[in-house]
ZADO-1210 file (C-alpha; in nm, 4 decimals, padded with zeros to 6 digits):
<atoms>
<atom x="-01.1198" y="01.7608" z="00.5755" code="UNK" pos="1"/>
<atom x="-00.7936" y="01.8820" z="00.4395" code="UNK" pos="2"/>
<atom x="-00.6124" y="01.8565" z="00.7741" code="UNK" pos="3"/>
<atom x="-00.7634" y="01.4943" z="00.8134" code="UNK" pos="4"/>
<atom x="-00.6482" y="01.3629" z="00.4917" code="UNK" pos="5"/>
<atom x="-00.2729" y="01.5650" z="00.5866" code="UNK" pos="6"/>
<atom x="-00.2586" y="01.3599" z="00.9241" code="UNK" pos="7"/>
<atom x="-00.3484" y="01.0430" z="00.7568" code="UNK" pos="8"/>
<atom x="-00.0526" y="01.1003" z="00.4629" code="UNK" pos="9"/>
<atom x="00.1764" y="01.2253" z="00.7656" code="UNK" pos="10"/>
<atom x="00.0752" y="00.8779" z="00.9403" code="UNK" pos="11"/>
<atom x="00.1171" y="00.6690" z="00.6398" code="UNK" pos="12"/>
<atom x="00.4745" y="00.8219" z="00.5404" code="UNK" pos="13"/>
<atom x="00.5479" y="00.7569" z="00.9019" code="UNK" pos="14"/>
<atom x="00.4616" y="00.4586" z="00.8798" code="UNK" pos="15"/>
<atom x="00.6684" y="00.3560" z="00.5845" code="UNK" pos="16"/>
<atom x="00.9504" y="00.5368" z="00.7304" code="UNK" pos="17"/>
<atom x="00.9021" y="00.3030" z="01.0549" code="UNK" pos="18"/>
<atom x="00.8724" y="-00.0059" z="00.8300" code="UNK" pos="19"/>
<atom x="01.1860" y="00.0530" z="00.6526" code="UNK" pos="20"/>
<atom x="01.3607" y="00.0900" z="00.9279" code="UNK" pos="21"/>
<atom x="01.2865" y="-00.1886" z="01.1030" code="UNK" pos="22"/>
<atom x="01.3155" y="-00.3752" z="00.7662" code="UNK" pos="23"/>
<atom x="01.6603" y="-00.3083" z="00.8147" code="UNK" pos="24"/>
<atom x="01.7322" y="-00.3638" z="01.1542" code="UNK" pos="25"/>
<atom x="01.6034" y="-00.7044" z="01.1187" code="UNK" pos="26"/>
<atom x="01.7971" y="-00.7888" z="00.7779" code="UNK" pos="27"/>
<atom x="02.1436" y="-00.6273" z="00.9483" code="UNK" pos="28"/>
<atom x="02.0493" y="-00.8283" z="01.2386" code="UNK" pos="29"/>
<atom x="02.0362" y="-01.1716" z="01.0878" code="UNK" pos="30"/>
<atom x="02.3552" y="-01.1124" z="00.8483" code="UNK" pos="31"/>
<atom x="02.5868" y="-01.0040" z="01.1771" code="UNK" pos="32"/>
<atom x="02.4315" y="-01.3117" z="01.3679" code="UNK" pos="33"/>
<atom x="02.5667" y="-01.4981" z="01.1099" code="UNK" pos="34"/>
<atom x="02.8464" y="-01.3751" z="01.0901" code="UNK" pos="35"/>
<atom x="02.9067" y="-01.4454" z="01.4571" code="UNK" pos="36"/>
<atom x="02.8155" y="-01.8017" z="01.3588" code="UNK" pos="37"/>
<atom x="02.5083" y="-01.7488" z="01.6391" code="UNK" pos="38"/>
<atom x="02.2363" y="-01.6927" z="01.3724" code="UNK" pos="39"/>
<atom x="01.8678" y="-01.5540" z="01.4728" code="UNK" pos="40"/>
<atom x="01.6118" y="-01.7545" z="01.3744" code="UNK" pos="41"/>
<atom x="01.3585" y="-01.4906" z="01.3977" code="UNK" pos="42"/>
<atom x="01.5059" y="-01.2444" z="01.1775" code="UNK" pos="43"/>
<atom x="01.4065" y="-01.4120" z="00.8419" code="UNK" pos="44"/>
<atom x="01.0328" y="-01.4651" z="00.9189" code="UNK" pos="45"/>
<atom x="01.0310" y="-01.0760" z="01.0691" code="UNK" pos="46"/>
<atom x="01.1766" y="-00.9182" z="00.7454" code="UNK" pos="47"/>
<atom x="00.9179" y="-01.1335" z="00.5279" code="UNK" pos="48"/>
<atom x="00.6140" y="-00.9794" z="00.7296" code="UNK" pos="49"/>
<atom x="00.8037" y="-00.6177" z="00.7196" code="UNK" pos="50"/>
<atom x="00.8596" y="-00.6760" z="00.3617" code="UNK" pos="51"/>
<atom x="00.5155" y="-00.6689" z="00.2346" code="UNK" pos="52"/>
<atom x="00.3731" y="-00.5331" z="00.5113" code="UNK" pos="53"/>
<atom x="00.5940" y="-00.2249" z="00.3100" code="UNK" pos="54"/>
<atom x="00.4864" y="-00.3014" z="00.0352" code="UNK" pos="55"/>
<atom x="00.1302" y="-00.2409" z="00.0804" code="UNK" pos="56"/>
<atom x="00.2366" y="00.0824" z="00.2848" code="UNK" pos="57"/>
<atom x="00.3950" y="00.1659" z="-00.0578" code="UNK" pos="58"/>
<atom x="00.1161" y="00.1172" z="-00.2127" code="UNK" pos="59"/>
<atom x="-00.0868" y="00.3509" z="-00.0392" code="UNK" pos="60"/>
<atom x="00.1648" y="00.5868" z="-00.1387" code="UNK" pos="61"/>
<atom x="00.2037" y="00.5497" z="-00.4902" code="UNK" pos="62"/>
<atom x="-00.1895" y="00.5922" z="-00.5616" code="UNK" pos="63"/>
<atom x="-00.1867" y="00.9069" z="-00.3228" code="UNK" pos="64"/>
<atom x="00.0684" y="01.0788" z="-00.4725" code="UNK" pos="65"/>
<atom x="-00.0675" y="00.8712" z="-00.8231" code="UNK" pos="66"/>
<atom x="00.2816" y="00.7680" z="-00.8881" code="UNK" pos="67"/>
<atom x="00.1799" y="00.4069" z="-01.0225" code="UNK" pos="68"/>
<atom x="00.2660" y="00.3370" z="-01.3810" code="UNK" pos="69"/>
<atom x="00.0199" y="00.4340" z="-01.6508" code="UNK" pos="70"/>
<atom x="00.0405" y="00.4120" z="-02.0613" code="UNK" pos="71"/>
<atom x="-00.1193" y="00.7386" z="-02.1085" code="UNK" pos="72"/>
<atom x="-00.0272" y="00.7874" z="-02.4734" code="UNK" pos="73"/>
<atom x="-00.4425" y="00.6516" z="-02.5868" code="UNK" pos="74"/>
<atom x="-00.5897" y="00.8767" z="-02.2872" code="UNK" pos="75"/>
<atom x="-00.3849" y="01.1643" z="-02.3576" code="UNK" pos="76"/>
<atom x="-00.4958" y="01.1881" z="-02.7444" code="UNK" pos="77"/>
<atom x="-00.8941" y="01.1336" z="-02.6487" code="UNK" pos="78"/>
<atom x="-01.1376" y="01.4350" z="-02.5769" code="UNK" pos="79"/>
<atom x="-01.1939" y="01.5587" z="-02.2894" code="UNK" pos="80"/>
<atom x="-01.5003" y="01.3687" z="-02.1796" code="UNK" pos="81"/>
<atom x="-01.3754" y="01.0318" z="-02.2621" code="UNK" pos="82"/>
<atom x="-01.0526" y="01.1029" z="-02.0919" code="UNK" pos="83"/>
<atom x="-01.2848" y="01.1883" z="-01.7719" code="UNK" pos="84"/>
<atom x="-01.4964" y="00.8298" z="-01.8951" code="UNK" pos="85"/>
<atom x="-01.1575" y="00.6318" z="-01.9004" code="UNK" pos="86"/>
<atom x="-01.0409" y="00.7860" z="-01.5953" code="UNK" pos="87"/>
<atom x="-01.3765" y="00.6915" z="-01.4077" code="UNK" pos="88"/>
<atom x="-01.3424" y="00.3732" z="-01.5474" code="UNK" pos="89"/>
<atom x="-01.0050" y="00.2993" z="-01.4516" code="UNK" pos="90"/>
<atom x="-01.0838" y="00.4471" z="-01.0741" code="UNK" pos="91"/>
<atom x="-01.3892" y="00.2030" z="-01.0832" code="UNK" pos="92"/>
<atom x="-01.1582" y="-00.1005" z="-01.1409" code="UNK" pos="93"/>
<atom x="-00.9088" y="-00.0243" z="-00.8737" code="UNK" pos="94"/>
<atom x="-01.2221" y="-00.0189" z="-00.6474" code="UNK" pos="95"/>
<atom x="-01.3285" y="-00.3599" z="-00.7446" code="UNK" pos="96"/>
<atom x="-00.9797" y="-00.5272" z="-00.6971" code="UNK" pos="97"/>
<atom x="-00.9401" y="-00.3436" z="-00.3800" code="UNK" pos="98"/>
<atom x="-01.2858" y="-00.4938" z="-00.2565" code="UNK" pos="99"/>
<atom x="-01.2030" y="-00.7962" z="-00.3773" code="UNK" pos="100"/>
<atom x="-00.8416" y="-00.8140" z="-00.1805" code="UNK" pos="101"/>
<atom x="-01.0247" y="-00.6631" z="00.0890" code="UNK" pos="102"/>
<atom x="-01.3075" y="-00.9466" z="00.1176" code="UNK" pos="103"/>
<atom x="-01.0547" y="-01.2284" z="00.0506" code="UNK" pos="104"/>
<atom x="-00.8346" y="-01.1082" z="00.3497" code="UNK" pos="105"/>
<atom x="-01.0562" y="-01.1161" z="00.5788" code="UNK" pos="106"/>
<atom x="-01.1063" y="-01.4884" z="00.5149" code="UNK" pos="107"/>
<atom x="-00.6550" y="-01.4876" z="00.5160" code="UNK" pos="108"/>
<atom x="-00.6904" y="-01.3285" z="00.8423" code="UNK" pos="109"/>
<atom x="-00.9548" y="-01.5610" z="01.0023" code="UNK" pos="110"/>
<atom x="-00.8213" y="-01.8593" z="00.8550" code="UNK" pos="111"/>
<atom x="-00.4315" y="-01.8448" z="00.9895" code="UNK" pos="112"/>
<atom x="-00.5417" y="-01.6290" z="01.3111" code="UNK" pos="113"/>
<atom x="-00.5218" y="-01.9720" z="01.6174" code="UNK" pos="114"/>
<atom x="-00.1616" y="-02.0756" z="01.3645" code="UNK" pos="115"/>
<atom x="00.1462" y="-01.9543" z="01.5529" code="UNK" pos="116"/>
<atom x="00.4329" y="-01.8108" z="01.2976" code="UNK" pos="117"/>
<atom x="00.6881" y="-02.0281" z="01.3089" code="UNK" pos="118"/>
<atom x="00.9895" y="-01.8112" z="01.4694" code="UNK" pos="119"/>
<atom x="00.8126" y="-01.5400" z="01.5902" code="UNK" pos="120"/>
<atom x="00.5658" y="-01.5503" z="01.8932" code="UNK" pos="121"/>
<atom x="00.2898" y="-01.4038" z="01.7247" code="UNK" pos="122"/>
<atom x="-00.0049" y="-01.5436" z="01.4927" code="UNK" pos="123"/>
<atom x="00.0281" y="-01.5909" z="01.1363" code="UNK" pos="124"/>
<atom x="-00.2489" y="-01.3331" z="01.0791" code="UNK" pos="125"/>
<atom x="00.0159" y="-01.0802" z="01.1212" code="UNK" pos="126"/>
<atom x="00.0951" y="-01.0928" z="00.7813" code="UNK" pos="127"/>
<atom x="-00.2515" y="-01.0218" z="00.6238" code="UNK" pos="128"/>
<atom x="-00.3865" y="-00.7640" z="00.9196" code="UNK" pos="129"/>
<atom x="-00.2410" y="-00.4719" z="00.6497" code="UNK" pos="130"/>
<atom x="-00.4158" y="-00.5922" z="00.3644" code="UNK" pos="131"/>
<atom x="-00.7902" y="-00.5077" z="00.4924" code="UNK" pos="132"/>
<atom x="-00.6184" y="-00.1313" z="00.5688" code="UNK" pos="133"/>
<atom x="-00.4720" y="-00.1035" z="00.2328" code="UNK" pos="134"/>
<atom x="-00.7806" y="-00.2145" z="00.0379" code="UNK" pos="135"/>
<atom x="-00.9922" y="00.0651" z="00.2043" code="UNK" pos="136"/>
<atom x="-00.7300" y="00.3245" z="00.2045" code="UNK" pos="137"/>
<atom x="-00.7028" y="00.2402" z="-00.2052" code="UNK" pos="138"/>
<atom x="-01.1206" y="00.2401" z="-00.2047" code="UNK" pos="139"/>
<atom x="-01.1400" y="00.5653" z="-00.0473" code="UNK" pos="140"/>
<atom x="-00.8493" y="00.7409" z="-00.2671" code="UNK" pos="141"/>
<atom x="-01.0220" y="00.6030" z="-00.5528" code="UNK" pos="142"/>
<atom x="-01.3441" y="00.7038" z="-00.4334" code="UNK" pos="143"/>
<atom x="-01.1803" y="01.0524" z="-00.3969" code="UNK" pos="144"/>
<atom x="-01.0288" y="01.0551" z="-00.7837" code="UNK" pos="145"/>
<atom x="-01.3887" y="00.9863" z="-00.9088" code="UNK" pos="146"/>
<atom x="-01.4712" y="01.2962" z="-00.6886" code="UNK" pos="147"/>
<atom x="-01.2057" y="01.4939" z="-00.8914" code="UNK" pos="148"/>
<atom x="-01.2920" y="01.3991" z="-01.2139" code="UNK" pos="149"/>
<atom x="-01.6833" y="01.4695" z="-01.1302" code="UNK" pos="150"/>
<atom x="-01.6085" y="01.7706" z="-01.0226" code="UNK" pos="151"/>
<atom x="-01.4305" y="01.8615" z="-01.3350" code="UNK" pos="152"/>
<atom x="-01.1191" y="01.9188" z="-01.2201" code="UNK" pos="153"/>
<atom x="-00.7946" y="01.7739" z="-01.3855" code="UNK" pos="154"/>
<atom x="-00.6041" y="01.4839" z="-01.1924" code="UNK" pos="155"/>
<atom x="-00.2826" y="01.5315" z="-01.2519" code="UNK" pos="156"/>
<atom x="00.0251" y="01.2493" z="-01.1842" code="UNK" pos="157"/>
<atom x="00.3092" y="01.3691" z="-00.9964" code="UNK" pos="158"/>
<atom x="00.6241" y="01.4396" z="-01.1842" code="UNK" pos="159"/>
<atom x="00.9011" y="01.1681" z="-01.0972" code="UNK" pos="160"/>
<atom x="01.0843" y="01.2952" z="-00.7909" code="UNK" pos="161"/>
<atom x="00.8199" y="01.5315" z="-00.6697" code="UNK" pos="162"/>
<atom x="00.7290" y="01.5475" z="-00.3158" code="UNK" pos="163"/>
<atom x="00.4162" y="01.4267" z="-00.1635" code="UNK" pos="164"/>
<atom x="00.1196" y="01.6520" z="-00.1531" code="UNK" pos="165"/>
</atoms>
């Protein structure tokens, strides 16, 4: 199970690392076109999709590595069991959002899937394709948190700057 969940953080940091990239290409793309008073179209639209198409990427990230911001200063000064209680609690409500985003982008998806993007020769589901992914990856992380606490052990957030797990 261990090497599983390594692959899929391997695959997601990849994937962020791939996003960025291309993020860039297509921004340095359409400021040298330009330039060159030849301007691409196409680069605008593709840097909006890469744009939060890396954001939700990002997202994945932060609540692996539990990076997200959190006002612990209550949680931290509550025993132990109600610390475990909020925690649960707090796991169970990124679960419902998640669903929630998940079931609504489905609808996104079917919705814009026969409307062609306006510079780019794809469909206009493009843009919400990631968001079904990211609310299941969240589910299941949060799913695995709950499994943490349960278990008794402590979840503890990353220190600013660490690496990934």
């Amino acid at each position: 199970m261990k090497s599983l969940i390594a692959l899929s953080d391997r695959l997601v940091r990849a994937a962020a690392v791939g996003l960025l990239l291309a993020l860039l290409v297509a921004v340095l793309l359409g400021v040298l076109s330009r330039q060159l008073n030849a301007p691409l179209a196409w680069t605008d639209e593709l840097a909006q999709y890469l744009l939060v198409w890396t954001g939700f990427v990002g997202w994945i990230i932060a609540a692996r590595r539990r990076s997200h911001i959190r006002i612990t200063i209550i949680a931290e000064r509550l025993p132990g069991a109600a610390q475990r209680v909020l925690e649960i609690a707090t796991q169970g409500s990124i679960i419902l959002f998640a669903a929630i985003l998940t079931h609504y982008s489905f609808g996104l998806i079917e919705r814009t899937w026969d409307v062609e993007s306006i510079a780019l020769p794809i469909t206009s589901a493009a843009l919400y394709v990631v968001m079904p992914l990211a609310g299941v990856a969240l589910i299941l992380q949060a799913l695995a948190e709950i499994g943490e606490v349960l278990a008794g052990r402590k979840i503890v957030a990353a220190e600013p700057g660490a690496q990934p797990l």
